[in-house]
N, C-alpha and C positions, 0 to 999 in steps of 0.2 A: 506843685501848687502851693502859693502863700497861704500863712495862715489867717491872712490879714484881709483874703477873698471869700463872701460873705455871698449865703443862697440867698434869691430872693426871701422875701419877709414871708413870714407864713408858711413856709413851707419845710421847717426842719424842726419844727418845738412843739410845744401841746398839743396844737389843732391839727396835728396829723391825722387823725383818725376823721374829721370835718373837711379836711383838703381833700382825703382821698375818695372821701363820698360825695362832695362835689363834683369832683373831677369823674364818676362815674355816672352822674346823673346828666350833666356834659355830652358824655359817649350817646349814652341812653337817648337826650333827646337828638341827638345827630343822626344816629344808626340803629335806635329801638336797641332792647337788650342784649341781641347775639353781638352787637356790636363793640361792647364794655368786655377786654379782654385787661386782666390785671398788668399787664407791662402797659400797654396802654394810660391806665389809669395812673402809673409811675411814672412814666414819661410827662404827661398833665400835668401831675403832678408837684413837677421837678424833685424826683427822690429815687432812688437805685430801686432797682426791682425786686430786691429785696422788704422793700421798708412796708408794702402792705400787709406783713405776714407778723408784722408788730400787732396789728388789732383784729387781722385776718384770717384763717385756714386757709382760703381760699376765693377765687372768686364767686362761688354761690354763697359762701359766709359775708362776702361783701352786700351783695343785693340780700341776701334775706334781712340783712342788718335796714337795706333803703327801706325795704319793703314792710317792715313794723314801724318805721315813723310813717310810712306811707297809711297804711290802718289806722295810727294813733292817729293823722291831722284828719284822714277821711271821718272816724268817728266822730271829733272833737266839730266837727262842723256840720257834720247829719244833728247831730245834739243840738245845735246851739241854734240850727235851723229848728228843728223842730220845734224848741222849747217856746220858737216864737207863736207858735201854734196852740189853739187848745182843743180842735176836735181832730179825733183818732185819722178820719177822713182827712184832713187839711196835714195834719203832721206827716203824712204819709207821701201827700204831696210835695212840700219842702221838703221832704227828704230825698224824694226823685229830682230837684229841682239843682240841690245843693250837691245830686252827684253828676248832673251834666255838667255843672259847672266845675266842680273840684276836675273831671278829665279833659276840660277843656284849660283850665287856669295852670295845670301838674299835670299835663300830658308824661313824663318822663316817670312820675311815680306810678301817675293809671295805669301804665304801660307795665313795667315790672308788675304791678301789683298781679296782672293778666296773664301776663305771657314774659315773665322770667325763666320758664323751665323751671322752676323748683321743685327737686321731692320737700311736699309740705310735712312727708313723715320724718324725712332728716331733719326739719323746723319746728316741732311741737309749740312753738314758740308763733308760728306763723298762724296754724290752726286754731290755737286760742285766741288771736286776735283776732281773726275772718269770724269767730263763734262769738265772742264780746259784741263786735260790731252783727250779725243779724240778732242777737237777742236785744239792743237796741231800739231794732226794728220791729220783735217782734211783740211788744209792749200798746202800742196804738193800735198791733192788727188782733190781740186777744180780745181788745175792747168792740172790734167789730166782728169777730169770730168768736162763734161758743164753745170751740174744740180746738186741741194742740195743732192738729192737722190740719184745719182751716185756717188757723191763723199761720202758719207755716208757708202752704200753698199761697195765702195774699201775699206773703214779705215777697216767696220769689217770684212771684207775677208783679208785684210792682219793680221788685229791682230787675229782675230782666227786660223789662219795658225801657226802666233807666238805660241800663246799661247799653240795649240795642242804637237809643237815640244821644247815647253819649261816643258810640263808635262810630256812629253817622255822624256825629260835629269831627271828629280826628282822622275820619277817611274822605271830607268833602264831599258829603254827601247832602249837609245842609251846613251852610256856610253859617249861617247866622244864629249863633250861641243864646242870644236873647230870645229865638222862636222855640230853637230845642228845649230850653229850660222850661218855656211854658208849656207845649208839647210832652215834657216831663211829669211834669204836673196835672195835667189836665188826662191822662194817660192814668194815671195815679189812681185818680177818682173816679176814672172810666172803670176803672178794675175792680175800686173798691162798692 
């Protein structure tokens, strides 16, 4: 081989570590999780089988690495719905609304986020994000709960409402993302 024969662009300098997590979220929305095997993800890639273990351990050090920007963009947009909100009620709502959407819009992160197989105890890093994001949450439902435990039990009564009718947009169960999200919402308030 010349030395004069050049990998495509992107694919042997800095952003290796952005190639390779593309190239698995790729896998991911193709074949859902099981599907993202790290040679796999090198082949995608264009790089030896070698080159994920630069930023890697392994392939569940790969997803858990998807799986915390997947937290940070899910918080960052329950937030920024919410804040469009001013009562504890209506916040709680946008926030069910903002999560049918985020697994409807990032099917491939919702997806890892749920059903990667991860031990979240080899993740401590995981835990703490999944705990940042419901204390998030559990800030509107103290305001309509008088105790830890009520306000507790509203976050996962609304988010497993979310979540039920955010797997019914991704299993075709209701096609239309616009009903879900109000369906979301209006679920929200039923609860609270």
């Amino acid at each position: 081989m010349s030395n004069d024969v050049k990998r495509p662009s992107g694919r042997h300098h800095g952003d290796l570590r952005r190639v390779l997590e593309e190239a698995a979220l790729e896998l991911v929305a193709e074949g859902g999780p099981k599907a993202c095997t790290l040679a796999e993800v090198s082949r995608r890639a264009g790089v030896s089988v070698a080159a994920p273990y630069k930023h890697f351990a392994d392939r569940d050090s790969l997803l858990a690495a998807l799986v915390q920007k997947g937290y940070a963009e899910q918080r960052d947009r329950y937030v920024a719905a919410m804040k469009r909100k001013v009562e504890p009620a209506e916040q709680l709502a946008a926030f069910a609304r903002a999560y049918v959407e985020f697994a409807a819009e990032q099917r491939p992160m919702f997806e890892l986020t749920f059903a990667a197989g991860l031990d979240k105890t080899k993740y401590p890093e995981l835990l703490n994000a999944g705990a940042e994001l419901f204390e998030v949450l559990r800030e509107p439902a103290r305001n309509l709960r008088n105790t830890e435990a009520g306000s507790r039990d509203l976050v996962l009564a609304v988010a497993a409402a979310a979540h039920g009718l955010a797997v019914f947009v991704l299993e075709g169960v209701l096609l239309n993302v616009s009903q879900a999200k109000d369906l979301a919402a209006s679920s929200a308030r039923a609860i609270v």
